[in-house]
Structure formats: C-alpha cells, structure tokens
N, C-alpha and C positions, 0 to 999 in steps of 0.2 A: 315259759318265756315266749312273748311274742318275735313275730320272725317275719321280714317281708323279701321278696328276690326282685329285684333293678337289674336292668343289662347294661353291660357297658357301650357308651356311643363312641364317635369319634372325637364330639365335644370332651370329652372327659377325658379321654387319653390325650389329645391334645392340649386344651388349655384346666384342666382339673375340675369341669363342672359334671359331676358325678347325680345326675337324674333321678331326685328321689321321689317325685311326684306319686310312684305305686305304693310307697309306703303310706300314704295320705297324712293326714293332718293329726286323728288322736294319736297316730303311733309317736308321735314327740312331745313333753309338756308343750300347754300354751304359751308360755312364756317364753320359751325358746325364740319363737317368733317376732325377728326386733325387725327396726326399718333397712332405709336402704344402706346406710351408713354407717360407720363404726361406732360413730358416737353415740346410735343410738343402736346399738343392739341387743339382742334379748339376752336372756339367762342362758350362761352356758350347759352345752352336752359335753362329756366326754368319750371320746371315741377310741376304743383300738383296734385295730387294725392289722389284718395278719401281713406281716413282714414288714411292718413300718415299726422305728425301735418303741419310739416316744410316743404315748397317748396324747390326742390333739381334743382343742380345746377350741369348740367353736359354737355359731346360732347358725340362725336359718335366717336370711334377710329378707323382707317383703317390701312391694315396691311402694314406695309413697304416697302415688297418686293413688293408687285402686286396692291398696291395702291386703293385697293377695300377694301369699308366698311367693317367692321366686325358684323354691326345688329344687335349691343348691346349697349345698353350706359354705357359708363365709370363709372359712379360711380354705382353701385350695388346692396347695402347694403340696401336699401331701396324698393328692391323689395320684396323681401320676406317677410318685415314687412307689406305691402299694399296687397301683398298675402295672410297673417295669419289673416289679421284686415277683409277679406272681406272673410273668409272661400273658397277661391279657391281650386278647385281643378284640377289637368294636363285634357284638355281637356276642361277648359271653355273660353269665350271668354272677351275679354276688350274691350274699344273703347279707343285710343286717339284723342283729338280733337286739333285741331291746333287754339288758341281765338287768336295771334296775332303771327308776324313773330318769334317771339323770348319767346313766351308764348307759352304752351301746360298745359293738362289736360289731366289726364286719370282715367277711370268711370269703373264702371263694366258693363257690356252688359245684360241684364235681356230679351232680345228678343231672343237670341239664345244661345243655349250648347256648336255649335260646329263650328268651322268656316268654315267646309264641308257644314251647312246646309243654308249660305247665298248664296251659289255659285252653280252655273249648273255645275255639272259634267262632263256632256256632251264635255262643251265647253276647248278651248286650256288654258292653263295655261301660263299666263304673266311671263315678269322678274318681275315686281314687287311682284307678287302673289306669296303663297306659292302652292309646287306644287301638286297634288292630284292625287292620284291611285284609283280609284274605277273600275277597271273592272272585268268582270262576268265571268268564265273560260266559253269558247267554249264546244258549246253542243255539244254532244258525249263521252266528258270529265268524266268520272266516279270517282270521288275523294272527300274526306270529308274536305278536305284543302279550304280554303277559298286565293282569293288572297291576297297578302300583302298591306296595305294601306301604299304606301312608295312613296315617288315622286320619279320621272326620270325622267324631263325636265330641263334643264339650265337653273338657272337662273345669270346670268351672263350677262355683257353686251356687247358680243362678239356678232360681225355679219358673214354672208358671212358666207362660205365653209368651217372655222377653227373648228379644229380637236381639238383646245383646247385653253388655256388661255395664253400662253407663248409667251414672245415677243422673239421677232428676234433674242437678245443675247444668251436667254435660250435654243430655240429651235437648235442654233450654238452648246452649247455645248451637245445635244443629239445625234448629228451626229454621232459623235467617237462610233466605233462598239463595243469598249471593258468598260466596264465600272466595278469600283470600288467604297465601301462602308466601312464605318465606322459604330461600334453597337454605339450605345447612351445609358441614363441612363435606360429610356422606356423600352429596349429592352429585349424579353425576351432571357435568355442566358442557364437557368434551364436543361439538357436534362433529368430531371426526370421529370419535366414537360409535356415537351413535344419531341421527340428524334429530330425533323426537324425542325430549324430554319434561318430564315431570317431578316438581319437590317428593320427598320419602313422604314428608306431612300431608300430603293429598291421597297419598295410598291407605296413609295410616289412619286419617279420619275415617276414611269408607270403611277400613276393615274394622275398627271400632263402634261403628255405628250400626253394621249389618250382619257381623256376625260373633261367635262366643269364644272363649278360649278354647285350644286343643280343633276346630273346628276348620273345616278345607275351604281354599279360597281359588278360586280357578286364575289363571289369566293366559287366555289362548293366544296371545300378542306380547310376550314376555319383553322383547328388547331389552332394554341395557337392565333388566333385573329390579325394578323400583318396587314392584308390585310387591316381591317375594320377600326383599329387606323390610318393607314396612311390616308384613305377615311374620316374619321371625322376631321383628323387635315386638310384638302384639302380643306374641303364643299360640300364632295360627298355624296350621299345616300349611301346607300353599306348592302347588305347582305351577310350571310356566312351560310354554310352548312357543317355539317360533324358527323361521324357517332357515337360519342363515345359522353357522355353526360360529359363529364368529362373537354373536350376540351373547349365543348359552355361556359359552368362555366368558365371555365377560361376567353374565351374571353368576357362574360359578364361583367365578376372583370375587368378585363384592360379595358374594355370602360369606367366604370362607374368611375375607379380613373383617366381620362382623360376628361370625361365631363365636366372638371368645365370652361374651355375655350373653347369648341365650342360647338354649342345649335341648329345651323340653321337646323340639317340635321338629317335623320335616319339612325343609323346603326343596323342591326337586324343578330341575330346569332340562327339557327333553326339545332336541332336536329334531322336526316332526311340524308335518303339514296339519294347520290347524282340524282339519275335515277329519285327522283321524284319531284326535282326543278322547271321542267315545270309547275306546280299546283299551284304555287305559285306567280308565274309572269306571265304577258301579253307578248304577241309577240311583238318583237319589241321593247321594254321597256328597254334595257342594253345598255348602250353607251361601258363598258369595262369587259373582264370575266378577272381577274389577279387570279395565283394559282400555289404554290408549290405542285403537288399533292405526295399522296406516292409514291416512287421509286420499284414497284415490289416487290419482295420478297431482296430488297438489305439489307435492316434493319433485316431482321428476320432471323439470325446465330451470333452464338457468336463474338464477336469481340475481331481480334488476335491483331489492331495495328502495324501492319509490317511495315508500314511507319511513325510511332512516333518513335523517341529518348527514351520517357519515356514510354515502352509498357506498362508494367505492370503498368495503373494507375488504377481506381475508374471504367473504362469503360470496363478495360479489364476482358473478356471469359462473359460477361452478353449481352443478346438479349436485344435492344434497339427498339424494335417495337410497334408502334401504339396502335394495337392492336391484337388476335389470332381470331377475328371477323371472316368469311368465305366470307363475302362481301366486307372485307377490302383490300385493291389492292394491301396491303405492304407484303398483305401473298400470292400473287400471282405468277405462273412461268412467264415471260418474254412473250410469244405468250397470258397467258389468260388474264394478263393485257393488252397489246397491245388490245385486242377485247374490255376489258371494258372499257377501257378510249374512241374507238372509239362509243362504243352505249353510253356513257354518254355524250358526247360532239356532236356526233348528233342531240342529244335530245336538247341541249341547242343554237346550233346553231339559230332556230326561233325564240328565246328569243332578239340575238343580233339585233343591228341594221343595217342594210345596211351602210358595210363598218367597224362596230364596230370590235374593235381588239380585239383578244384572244389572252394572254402572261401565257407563264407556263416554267414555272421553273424547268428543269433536269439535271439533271447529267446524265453520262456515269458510269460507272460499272465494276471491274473484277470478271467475274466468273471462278473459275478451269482456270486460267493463260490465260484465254480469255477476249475478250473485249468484256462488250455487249452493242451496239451502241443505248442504249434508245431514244437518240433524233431522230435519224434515222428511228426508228420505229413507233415513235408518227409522224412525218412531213408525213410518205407515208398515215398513217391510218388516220390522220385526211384531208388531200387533197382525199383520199376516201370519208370521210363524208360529204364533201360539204367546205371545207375550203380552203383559199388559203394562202400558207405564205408567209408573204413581206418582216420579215428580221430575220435572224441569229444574238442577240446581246449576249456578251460573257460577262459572269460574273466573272472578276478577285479575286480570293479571297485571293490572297499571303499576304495581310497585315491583313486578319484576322487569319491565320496560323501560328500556332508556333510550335517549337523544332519540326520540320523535323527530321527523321532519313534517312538512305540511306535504297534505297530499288530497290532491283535487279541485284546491282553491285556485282560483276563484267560481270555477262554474261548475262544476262535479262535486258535492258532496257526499262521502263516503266514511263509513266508521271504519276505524282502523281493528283490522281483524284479528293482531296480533295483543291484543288487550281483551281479551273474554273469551273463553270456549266454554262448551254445552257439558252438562253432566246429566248424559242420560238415564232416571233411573227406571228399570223397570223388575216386575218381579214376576215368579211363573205363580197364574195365579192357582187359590187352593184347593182342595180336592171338595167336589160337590157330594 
C-alpha cells in the first residue's frame, strides 16, 4: 500500500482545506480529477478517516482556466471534524494510505511533528513535494532575523525555459503594451486606509506572466496587501514588507478573509524597513519582486484637485500620506528618493533570480508647473544598480476615472496624470 504524509495548515483547521499537493497527482485515479464545480466533477474516492463516523465520498476539483488541480478535496466539512476528534494542531502531520484504487484512508502520523523532519533539507524540492526553505543567512551576516520558512520552487508541471504557466492564447494577449483594469469586490478602494491603491487584477497579471506556481514573489512596499492576495489567489508564495504596522494589519485581515479558498502556499507580511529584506531570504530565492512603491514626496501636500469637476470633495486641502516616518520615501525630495530606491533595490537584486523580473509601478508628477519624470529617474538608477529593463508597459486608467475637470485650458496644456502610470519591467540579467 502506497502511503503519502501532508501537514496540517491553519487553512485546514480553519476552513477544511486539507493540502494534498505531496501526495502528487498518480497517488489518485485520473479521473478523480473533475472541474471546478460540482456539476462537473470527477469520479468519486472514498475516504475514511480515523475518528470521523461516516466514510466520505468525494473528487478533487481543478481550476477551469488552467486545468490544474486545486489540492483539496471538494467536500470539506469533514475535515475539521477529523481535526478536532484527533486534537491537531497547524504543524502536525497525517498519513493517507491509498488500500485500493478508489479506496483511501487517512491516520494521524505519531512518528513525526513536522513534515520538515521526514525530508533532507539539503536535497531539491520535487513537484510533487511541498516546497521547503531552510537556509542559514551567510556568515558575515550580522542580524537577529532568522530566514523565512516559505518555499520558492514551482511546483507546477511546466518544463523547459518557461517563464511561466500561460498558454500561447494568454501569453498573445500580454503582448499589447498598454494594459487596462477593472477594481472587483476584494478590492480595496478606502483611501483612509490606505492613500495608494491598486485592482488584485494588475498584481495578478504580473504574477501570472513572470512567475510559476509554488514560486516566491517579493513586494518590498507591501501596503494595503494587493500584491500578496493576487499571489495566494495565483499559488504563489509571496511575501510583503513595509514600514507602518498599521498596513501589515491590514494586509493580514485581507489574507485571512481570503484563505478560505486557497491553502497550498505562504503568504507572509513582516513589519520592517525595506533595506533589511536581504535577512530574510536566500540568494536567489525570488522568481518576481512586483511593487507600488511610495511616489516621493507626491502625496505629502494638501490636495487642491485642479483636475476634478467636483474639487471641493472629502479629499480636498488634507495630506493624504503614508506616513511623516523619515525613512518613508513618500516624504522624500525627488533626487533623495531616486538614491533610496537605488540602495534598496541593490540590495534585493541577489535575492532575484537570474533573469527574475522586477515590475514597479509609477507615475510621473507635477511639481510648480513642472514635470517630474519619476520613471526616468528610477530606469537610469536602477540600470546603475545592476538591472536591466526589457519593457515599458502602460497602465491605462481612463475607465477607473471619473468627473474629469478641465485643466489648463486655455493656455497650458497638460496630460492629465491621474489616467496612466508606468510599468516598469526589468529583470536581473543572466549569468555569463
């Protein structure tokens, strides 16, 4: 009898999505494998389970679009009763045994805690396996941070040189350089919240475009959490940083009102100055760095609305910034941010991987009837750092804009700045 050992998460204990991803794909028929919906799902398993009365009768769902499991079984409900009957707790392990094709069994593990401690660390991390982080920071390293136990290998079952999951249709319509978004329910839209936001859909294109499943996505600028939600709804691992304790909260409550549909993956939100990200990951370790970061000092003056219709709303003559932090970038002039975004992204450069893209999100600026060319000045300072960019992609946002006013007419013509921002991509390039 075949045997695999899954640990328990907090996804599972909580809403009953029990992580079966290490068992891989032949430990089940193929048919089991139905869509995402009831109506269409596969061939039943039946399951028993120690201390639950009734054997359960369920498939394995995969997701519509991309035809990949989902590593949960459809019916639910009964995990967490087999959880509470056996006192689990997140971090221990189970065993399912496979007694015949269409029979299973699953026990509690009493040999080990963790399902780190069956496995050599050492060794490569399979698709089937779940993926493990255990590295030491580099001696000379002086730091009380511990690295993060988070995986970053794909597990997916893509081969060859692909940059990512997307068949030939998908990756047609990423060509087009200008691209357009819609907010959804998710989204957050609060600017007392947070003053800078972005749709989940613009996280989640990039993180689909540049990197695989099971694989790490940086965002050293975490704010209200958008980066990390698109990475969990994806199957990426995904961390966030950022400097206000107020933010992480946040993005902690949005993960946690979204966990209850995906389980496979880490996402982690650590309060902490971007400068000291390296302490936390290994070289090497990021397949994508994605990031709104703050815009210089553009946020920190009253707002007059010259180009709104309705000036005088709820926004207008209030500072709408981040923070009054000193190491916050949004309180910075134009040249001393240009320097700190290039020492922060130096720094994470060894992080990425050979080839891994870094995408950040700017706008351009008026200052005193001037333009100030932000993405201009991030493309020369990070091609200083060691970076190279491969593409300029444009972020349309005329269809989330409303009641424009005129503004400039008649003798001052100017584009209105709040309808496009920059997507800059660049990547580290690869090893000679």
């Amino acid at each position: 009898m075949e045997s695999c050992v899954i640990e328990i998460t907090p996804a599972a204990a909580k809403y009953g999505n029990l992580n079966i991803r290490p068992c891989g794909k032949d430990f089940f028929p193929e048919d089991t494998f139905g869509g995402s919906t009831k109506e269409k799902q596969g061939s039943l398993i039946t399951i028993n389970a120690e201390g639950v009365p009734q054997p359960i009768k369920t498939d394995i769902p995969t997701d519509n679009k991309t035809g990949r499991p989902k590593w949960i079984f459809r019916k639910r409900n009964w995990v967490k009763g087999f959880i509470e009957s056996n006192n689990l707790k997140p971090g221990k392990t189970i065993v399912i045994t496979r007694i015949s094709k269409k029979k299973y069994k699953i026990t509690t593990n009493n040999n080990h805690t963790k399902l780190e401690d069956t496995k050599n660390t050492e060794s490569k991390s399979t698709a089937t396996s779940k993926p493990i982080c255990r590295v030491k920071p580099k001696q000379g390293i002086r730091t009380k941070k511990k690295m993060l136990d988070i995986g970053f290998d794909k597990t997916c079952e893509c081969t060859g040189n692909n940059i990512n999951c997307l068949t030939a249709k998908e990756w047609l319509k990423c060509q087009v350089g200008v691209w357009q978004f819609s907010y959804e329910g998710r989204d957050m839209r609060n600017k007392k919240a947070h003053p800078a936001t972005f749709p989940i859909a613009l996280a989640r294109k990039i993180t689909d475009l540049f990197s695989h499943e099971g694989e790490l996505v940086l965002d050293p600028f975490v704010g209200s959490g958008t980066t990390l939600i698109a990475a969990q709804d994806a199957g990426r691992n995904a961390v966030g940083f950022d400097l206000q304790n107020e933010y992480i909260n946040l993005t902690k409550n949005r993960l946690e009102e979204n966990s209850s549909m995906f389980e496979n993956t880490k996402q982690i939100a650590i309060s902490d100055d971007a400068l000291n990200i390296s302490h936390y990951l290994p070289n090497e370790s990021t397949s994508l760095i994605f990031t709104s970061p703050p815009y210089a000092n553009l946020l920190n003056r009253k707002r007059k609305n010259k180009s709104r219709r309705d000036r005088k709303n709820e926004q207008y003559g209030k500072i709408e910034q981040y923070s009054q932090d000193p190491r916050d970038l949004g309180t910075m002039s134009i040249e001393k941010y240009t320097k700190s975004m290039g020492d922060i992204f130096e720094r994470l450069l060894p992080l990425l991987r050979p080839k891994g893209h870094c995408v950040i999100n700017v706008p351009d600026m008026w200052w005193e009837n001037k333009r100030i060319t932000i993405h201009v000045s991030l493309i020369q300072e990070l091609r200083e750092r060691g970076y190279e960019l491969r593409n300029i992609i444009i972020w349309d946002r005329t269809n989330l804009v409303n009641r424009i006013g005129i503004f400039g007419w008649p003798s001052n013509y100017i584009t209105m700045g709040v309808t496009f921002e920059y997507l800059l991509d660049f990547w580290r390039p690869p090893k000679e």
